[in-house]
C-alpha positions in Angstrom: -7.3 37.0 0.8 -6.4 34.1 -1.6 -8.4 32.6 -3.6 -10.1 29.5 -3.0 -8.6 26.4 -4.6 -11.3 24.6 -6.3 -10.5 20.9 -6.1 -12.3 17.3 -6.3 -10.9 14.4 -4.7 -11.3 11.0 -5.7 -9.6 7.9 -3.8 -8.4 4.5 -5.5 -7.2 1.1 -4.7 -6.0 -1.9 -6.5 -4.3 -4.8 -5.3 -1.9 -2.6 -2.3 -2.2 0.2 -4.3 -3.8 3.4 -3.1 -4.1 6.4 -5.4 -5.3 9.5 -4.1 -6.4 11.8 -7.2 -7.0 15.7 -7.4 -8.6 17.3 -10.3 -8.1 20.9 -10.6 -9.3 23.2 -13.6 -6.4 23.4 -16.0 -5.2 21.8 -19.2 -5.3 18.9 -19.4 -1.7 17.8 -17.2 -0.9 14.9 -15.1 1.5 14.4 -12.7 2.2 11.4 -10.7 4.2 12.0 -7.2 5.4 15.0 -8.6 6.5 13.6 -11.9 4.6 13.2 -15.4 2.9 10.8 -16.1 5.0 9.7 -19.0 8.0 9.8 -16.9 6.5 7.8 -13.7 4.6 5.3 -16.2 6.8 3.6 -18.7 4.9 1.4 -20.5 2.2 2.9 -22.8 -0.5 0.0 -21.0 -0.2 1.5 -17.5 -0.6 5.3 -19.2 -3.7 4.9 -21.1 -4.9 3.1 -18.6 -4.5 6.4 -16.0 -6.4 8.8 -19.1 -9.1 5.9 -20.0 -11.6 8.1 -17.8 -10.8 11.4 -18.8 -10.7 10.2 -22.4 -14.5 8.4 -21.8 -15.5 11.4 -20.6 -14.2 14.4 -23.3 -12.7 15.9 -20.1 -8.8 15.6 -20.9 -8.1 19.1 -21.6 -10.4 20.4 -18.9 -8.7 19.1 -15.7 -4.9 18.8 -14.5 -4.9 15.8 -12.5 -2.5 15.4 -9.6 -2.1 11.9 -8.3 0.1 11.1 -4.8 0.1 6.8 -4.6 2.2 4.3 -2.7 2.5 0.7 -2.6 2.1 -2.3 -4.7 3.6 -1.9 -8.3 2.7 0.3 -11.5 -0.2 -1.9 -12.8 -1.8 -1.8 -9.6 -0.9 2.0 -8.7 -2.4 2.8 -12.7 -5.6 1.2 -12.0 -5.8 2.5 -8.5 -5.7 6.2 -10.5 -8.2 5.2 -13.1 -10.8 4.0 -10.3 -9.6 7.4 -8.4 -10.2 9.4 -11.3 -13.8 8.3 -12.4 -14.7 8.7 -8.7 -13.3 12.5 -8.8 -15.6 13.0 -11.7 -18.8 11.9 -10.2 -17.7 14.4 -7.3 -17.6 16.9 -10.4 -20.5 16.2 -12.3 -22.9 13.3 -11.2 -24.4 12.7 -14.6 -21.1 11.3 -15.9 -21.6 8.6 -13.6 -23.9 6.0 -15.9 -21.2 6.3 -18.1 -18.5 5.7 -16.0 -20.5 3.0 -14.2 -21.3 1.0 -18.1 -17.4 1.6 -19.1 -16.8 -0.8 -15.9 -14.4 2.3 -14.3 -16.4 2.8 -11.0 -15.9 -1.2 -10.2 -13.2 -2.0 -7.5 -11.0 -4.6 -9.0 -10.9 -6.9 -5.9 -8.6 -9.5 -6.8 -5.8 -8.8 -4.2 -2.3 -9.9 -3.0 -2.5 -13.8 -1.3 -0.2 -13.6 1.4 2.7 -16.1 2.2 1.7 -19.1 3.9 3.9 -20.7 6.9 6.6 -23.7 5.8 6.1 -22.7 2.1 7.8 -20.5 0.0 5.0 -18.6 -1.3 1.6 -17.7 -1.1 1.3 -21.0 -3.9 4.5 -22.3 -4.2 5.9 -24.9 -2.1 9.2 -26.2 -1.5 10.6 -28.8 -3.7 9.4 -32.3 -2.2 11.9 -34.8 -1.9 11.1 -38.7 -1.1 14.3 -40.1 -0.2 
């Protein structure tokens, strides 16, 4: 019989981002939809901001993390996987969570995508306004 994969699952979302995050015992890897994480993220912003909760935590080289996210763009997709990560900790070990909770990780960021309004151009902008 095979052995039994031992797994925690956390779940985040920012702006129309949705992360979902595995950690799994291992060395400390991350892969993003099947791609490192310095290959998926390019700007060094977006990847510390994926490791911020591992890093918090001393528990970088403990876990690979294995992230599958769609929608919105990288900034939201990154903090969607650090809100997904500290809530796959707590799922680990639930005394980490008054430190994940003062480091502001466990907090939904819920500012979120306007959408278009009808007759203008944007969710904001309008169309140029002409007198004559």
């Amino acid at each position: 019989m095979a052995a039994k994969l031992i797994q925690h699952l956390g779940t985040g979302r920012r702006k129309r981002a949705v992360a979902r995050v595995f950690l799994r015992p291992g060395a400390g890897k991350i892969t993003v939809n099947g791609r490192d994480v310095e290959v998926y993220f390019s700007t060094p912003t977006s990847r510390s901001l994926v490791k911020q909760a591992l890093l918090a935590t001393e528990m970088a080289d403990k876990f690979d993390v294995l992230v599958l996210t769609n929608g919105g763009g990288t900034t939201g997709q990154a903090g969607a996987i650090r809100l997904g990560v500290a809530r796959a900790l707590i799922q680990f070990n639930g005394e980490l969570r008054g430190k994940l909770k003062q480091l502001g990780f466990l907090t939904r960021d819920s500012r979120a995508h306007e959408r278009k309004k009808y007759g203008q151009k944007g969710a904001r902008a309008r169309f140029q306004f002409s007198k004559r």
